[in-house]
N, C-alpha and C positions, 0 to 999 in steps of 0.2 A: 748061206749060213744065217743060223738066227740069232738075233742079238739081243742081252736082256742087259738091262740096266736095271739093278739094287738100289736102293736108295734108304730103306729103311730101317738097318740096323746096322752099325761099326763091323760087325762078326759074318764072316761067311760062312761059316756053317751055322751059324743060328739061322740067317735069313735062310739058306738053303731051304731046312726045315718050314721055316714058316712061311717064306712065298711056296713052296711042292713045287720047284721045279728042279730038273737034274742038273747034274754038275755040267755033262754036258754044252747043255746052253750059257749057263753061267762061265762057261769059258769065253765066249765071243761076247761078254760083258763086264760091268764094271762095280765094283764094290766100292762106296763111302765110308773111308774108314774114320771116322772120329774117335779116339778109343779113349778120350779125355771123359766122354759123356756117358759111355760105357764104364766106365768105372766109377762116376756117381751115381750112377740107377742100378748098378748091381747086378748085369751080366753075366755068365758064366765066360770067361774067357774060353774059346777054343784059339787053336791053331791056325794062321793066318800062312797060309801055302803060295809064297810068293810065284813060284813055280808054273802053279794051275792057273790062279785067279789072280786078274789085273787088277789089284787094287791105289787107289789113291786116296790120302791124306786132307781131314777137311775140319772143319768146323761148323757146328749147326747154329745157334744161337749166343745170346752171352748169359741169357737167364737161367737156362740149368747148371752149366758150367763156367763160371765169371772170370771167361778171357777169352779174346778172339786171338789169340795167339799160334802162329804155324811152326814157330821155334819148339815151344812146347810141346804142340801136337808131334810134330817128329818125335823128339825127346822120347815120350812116352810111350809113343807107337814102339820106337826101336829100342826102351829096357825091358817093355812086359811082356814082348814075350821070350826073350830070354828068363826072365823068373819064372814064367808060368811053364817052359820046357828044358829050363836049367841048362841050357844048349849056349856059350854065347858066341857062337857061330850063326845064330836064326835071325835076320833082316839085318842087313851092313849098312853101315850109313849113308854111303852111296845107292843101295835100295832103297833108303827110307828118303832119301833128296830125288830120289827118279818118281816114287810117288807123291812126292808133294810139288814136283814139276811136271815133266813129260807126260806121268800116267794123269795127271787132271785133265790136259791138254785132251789125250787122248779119248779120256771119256766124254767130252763132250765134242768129239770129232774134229777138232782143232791143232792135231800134234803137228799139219804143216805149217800152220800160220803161229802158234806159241808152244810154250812149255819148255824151251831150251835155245842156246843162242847159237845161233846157224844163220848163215848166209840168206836172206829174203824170208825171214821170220822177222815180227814185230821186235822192238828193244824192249822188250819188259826184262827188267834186274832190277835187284836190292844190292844197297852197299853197304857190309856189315863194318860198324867201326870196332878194328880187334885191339886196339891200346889199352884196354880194360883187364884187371887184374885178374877177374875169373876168365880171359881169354889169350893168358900168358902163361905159357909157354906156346909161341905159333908153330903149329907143327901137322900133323894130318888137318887140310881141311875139310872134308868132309865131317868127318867126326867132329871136330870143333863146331861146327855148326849145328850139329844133331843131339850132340850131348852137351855144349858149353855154353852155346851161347840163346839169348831169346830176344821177343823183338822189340825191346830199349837201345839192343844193339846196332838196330839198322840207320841207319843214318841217312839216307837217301833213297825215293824210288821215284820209277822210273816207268812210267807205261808208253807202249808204242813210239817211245822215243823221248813224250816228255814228260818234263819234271814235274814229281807229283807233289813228293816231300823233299826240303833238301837241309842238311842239317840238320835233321829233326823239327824241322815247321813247314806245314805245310800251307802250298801256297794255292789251291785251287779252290779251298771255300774257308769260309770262315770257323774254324774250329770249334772254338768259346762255343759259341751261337750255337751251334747243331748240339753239344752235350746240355746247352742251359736247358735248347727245347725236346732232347730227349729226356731230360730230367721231370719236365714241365708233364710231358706226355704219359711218364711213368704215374707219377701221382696225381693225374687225371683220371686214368684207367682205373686205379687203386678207388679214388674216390666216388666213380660212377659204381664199381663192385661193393660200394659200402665200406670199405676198409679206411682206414687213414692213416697215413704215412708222417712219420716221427723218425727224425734221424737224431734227435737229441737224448736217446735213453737206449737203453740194447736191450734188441731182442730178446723174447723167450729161448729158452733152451729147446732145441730141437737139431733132429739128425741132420 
């Protein structure tokens, strides 16, 4: 069996079209769905066929779309396309938590060692704190995660066993520091392109 891995567009039938390969193949492969970034570059949404194609849930950057956020990405993965096929029986949020888990997992060959907590897999989890008023009344959790809640929420993680963030601070690098010198880095880049960076006046108007 031949395996292709997608990587270049949110949409599987877009890529379909534009890598020319068949469905086919694209069945023993995998689709990056970002659909956050597809909807600021103006994609045509098609139909995401949970059925055929193993898709999973991702983020590309924070510059085109300004959040690294996977609450979100769910979120929006799992309303658009119920608006765009008025269907809202189309990806359940247990589909849409299987590919932001298990199917990442999967696509980079890893679904025995991560993506879900099973017996002689790694500890990777997040601990969502639900005492928060947009996450009251607790009731379906899946859906409260997909639709309610995003990641201010989490309060804890947790990789291979340890602790990453706890409380919402984290303790393995120095936070501050890494934003001062990606800050540093942005208006480097900015100023070797000729441009120069003002954060004390707003932008020009543009889309």
């Amino acid at each position: 069996m031949q395996s292709v891995k997608i990587t270049q567009s949110p949409l599987p039938t877009e890529l379909l079209r534009w890598q020319r390969i068949n469905l086919e193949k694209a069945q023993n492969g995998s689709v990056i769905y970002h659909v956050k970034t597809t909807l600021v570059v103006g994609f045509n949404v098609k139909r995401f066929d949970y059925t055929v194609l193993r898709g999973y849930t991702g983020r590309d950057y924070a510059a085109e779309v300004p959040t690294l956020d996977m609450l979100e990405e769910m979120k929006v993965t799992a309303i658009l396309h119920k608006l765009r096929l008025r269907d809202p029986s189309v990806l359940s949020a247990w589909q849409v938590l299987e590919m932001a888990t298990l199917n990442g997992a999967k696509a980079v060959g890893l679904e025995e060692k991560i993506g879900s907590l099973e017996v002689g897999k790694k500890a990777d989890l997040i601990i969502v704190k639900t005492d928060k008023p947009h996450l009251i009344p607790m009731h379906n959790v899946p859906s409260l995660l997909v639709y309610s809640a995003n990641g201010n929420d989490v309060d804890t993680v947790i990789v291979d066993g340890r602790v990453i963030m706890d409380h919402r601070k984290i303790l393995t690098v120095d936070e501050e520091e890494i934003l001062r010198k990606a800050q540093e880095a942005f208006e480097g880049l900015l100023g070797r392109s000729g441009w120069k960076f003002s954060a004390s006046k707003m932008p020009e108007r543009q889309l």
